[in-house]
C-alpha positions in Angstrom: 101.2 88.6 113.1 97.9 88.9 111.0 97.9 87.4 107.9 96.6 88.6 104.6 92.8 89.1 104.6 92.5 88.9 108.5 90.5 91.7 110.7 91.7 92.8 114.1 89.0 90.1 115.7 90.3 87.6 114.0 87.4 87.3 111.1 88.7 87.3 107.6 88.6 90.5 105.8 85.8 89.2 103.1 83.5 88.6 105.9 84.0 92.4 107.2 84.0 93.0 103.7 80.4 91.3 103.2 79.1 92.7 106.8 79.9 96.1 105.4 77.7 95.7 102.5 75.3 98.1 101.8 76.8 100.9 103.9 78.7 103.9 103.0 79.0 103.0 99.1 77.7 105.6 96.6 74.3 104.1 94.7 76.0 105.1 91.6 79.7 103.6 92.1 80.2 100.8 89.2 82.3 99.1 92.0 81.9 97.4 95.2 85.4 95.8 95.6 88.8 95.9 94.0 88.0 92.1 92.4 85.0 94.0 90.6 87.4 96.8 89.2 90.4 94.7 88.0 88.1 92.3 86.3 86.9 94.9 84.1 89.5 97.7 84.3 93.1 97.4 82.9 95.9 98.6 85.4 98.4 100.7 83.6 96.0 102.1 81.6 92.7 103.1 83.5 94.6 102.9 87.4 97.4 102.0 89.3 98.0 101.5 93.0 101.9 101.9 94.6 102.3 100.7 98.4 105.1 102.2 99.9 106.0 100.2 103.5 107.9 102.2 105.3 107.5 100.3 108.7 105.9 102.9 109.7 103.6 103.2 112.3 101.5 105.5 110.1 100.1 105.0 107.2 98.7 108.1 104.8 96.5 106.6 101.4 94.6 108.2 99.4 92.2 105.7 98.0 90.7 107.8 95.4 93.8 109.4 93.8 94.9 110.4 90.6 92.0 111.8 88.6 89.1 110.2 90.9 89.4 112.9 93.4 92.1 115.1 92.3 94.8 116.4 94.5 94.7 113.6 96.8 97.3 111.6 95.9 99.9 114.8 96.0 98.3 115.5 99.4 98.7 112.3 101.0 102.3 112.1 99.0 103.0 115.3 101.2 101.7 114.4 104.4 103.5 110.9 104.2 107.0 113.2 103.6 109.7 110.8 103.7 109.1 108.8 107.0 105.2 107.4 107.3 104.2 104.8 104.8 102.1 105.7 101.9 99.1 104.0 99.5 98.1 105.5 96.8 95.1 104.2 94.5 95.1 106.2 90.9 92.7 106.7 88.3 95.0 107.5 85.3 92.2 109.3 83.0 91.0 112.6 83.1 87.5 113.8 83.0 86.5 110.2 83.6 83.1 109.9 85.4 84.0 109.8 89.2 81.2 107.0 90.3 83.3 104.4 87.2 86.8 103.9 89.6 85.6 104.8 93.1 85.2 102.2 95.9 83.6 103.1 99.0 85.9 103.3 101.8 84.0 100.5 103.8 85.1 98.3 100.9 88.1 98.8 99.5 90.2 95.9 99.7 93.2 95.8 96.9 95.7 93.3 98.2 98.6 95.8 98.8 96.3 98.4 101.0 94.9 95.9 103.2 98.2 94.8 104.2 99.9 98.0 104.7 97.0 99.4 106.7 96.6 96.9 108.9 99.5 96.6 110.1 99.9 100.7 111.0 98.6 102.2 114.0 97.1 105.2 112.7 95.5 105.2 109.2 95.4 109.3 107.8 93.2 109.4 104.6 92.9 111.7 102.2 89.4 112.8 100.2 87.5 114.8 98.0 84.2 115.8 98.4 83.0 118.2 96.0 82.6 122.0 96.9 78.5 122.4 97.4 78.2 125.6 99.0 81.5 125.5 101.2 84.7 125.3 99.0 86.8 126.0 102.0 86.1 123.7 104.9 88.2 120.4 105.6 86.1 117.5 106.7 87.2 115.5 109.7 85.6 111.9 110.2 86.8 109.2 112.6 86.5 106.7 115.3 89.4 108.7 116.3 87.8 111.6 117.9 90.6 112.5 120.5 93.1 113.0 116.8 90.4 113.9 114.7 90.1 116.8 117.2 93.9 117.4 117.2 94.0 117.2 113.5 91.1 119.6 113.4 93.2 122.6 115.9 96.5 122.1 114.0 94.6 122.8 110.6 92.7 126.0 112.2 96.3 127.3 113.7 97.6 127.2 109.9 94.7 129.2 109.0 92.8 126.9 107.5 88.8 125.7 107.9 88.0 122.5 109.5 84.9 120.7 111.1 85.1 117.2 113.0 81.4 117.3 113.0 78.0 118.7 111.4 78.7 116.8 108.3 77.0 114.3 106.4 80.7 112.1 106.5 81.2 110.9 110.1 83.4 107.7 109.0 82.4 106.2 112.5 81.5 102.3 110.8 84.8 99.8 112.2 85.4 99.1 108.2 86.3 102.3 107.4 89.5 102.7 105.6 90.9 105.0 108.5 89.5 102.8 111.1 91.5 99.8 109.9 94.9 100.1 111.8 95.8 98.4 115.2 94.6 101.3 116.2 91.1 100.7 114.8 90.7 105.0 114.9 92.1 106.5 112.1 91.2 110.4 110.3 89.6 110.8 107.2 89.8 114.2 105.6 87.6 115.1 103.1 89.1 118.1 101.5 86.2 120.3 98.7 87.5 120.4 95.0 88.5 124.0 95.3 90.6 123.8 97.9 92.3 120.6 96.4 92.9 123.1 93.6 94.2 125.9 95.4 97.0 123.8 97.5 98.1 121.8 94.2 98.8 124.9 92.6 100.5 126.7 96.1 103.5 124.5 97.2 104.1 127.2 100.5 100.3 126.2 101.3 100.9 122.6 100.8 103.9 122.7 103.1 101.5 124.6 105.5 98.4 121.9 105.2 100.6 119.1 105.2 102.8 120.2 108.3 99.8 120.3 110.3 98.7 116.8 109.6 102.0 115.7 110.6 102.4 118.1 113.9 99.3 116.7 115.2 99.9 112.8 114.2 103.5 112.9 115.9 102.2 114.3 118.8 99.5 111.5 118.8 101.9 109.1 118.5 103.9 110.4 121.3 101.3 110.1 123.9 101.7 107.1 126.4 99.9 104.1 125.5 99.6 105.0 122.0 102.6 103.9 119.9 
């Protein structure tokens, strides 16, 4: 077994941490690691994080929860239901600037999420990007293209938009957050504000969005060779 802080070749996770540098994280973020934010930030009072270990061999976080990119952490709550284990990072203040408690997804690297993730096959995360012109379409990014793809059919047969490419979000670069399980091909969905909004407030389309995720994960997991 892998201890804390090792990556699936055997390299320590602040050496993938430092190769990932400079890719994927926002110019603006205030934050390029977890050390950065609790040195400054209080927990409790501007974030909290909760690892739930299910032994599961999936894992659902939302990285940017709470009020960083609202919606996600109910989302990802959802999609876990009671079975696959669940991370959730939170930013505990409303209409906080976004770029003041986000860390890029090649970086983030809090203690309890690196343990939990890499010990799951699959990795699901949940986003928010904001609307731009398309305040319908779910992003799909991954390493993972044969379960982004799945991901991508289950959400279009409960009538909702998806893409697994086209976008400027690939999530293709090994250190992504999704693409940090045994499996090393996870799905990021990167879900726009509005429609965060709109299946917050619907609990029948929740069930809907997050059976989907589920249907198409299970099924992955079922296929020989993958579990």
């Amino acid at each position: 077994m892998r201890a804390y802080g090792e990556g699936h070749d055997g390299s320590s996770w602040e050496v993938v941490m430092k190769q990932a540098r400079g890719f994927g994280q926002k110019k603006d973020d205030q934050y390029t690691s977890f050390t950065e934010l609790e040195a400054h930030e209080k927990r409790g009072i501007d974030y909290d994080f909760s690892a739930l270990d299910r032994g599961s061999a999936v894992a659902i976080v939302a990285p940017h929860g709470g009020w960083i990119e609202y919606g996600t952490s109910q989302l990802a709550t959802a999609a876990a239901g009671d079975d696959f284990s669940l991370y959730l990072f939170e930013g505990l203040k409303p209409k906080r600037p976004h770029r003041e408690l986000h860390i890029g997804s090649e970086y983030f690297d809090e203690k309890q999420f690196v343990q939990l993730v890499t010990k799951a096959q699959i990795v699901i995360g949940m986003h928010g990007r904001a609307d731009r012109d398309d305040p319908e379409t779910i992003w799909l990014r991954s390493l993972g293209k044969e379960l982004r793809d799945a991901i991508g059919l289950a959400l279009e047969a409960a009538d909702f938009k998806a893409i697994t490419s086209g976008h400027r979000l690939p999530g293709e670069h090994k250190n992504n957050i999704c693409n940090r399980g045994i499996g090393r091909a996870g799905v990021q969905l990167e879900l726009p504000k509005t429609l965060r909004d709109a299946l917050i407030a619907n609990a029948e389309r929740r069930v809907l969005f997050s059976g989907a995720v589920r249907k198409a994960v299970l099924e992955h997991l079922g296929k020989p060779g993958i579990a």
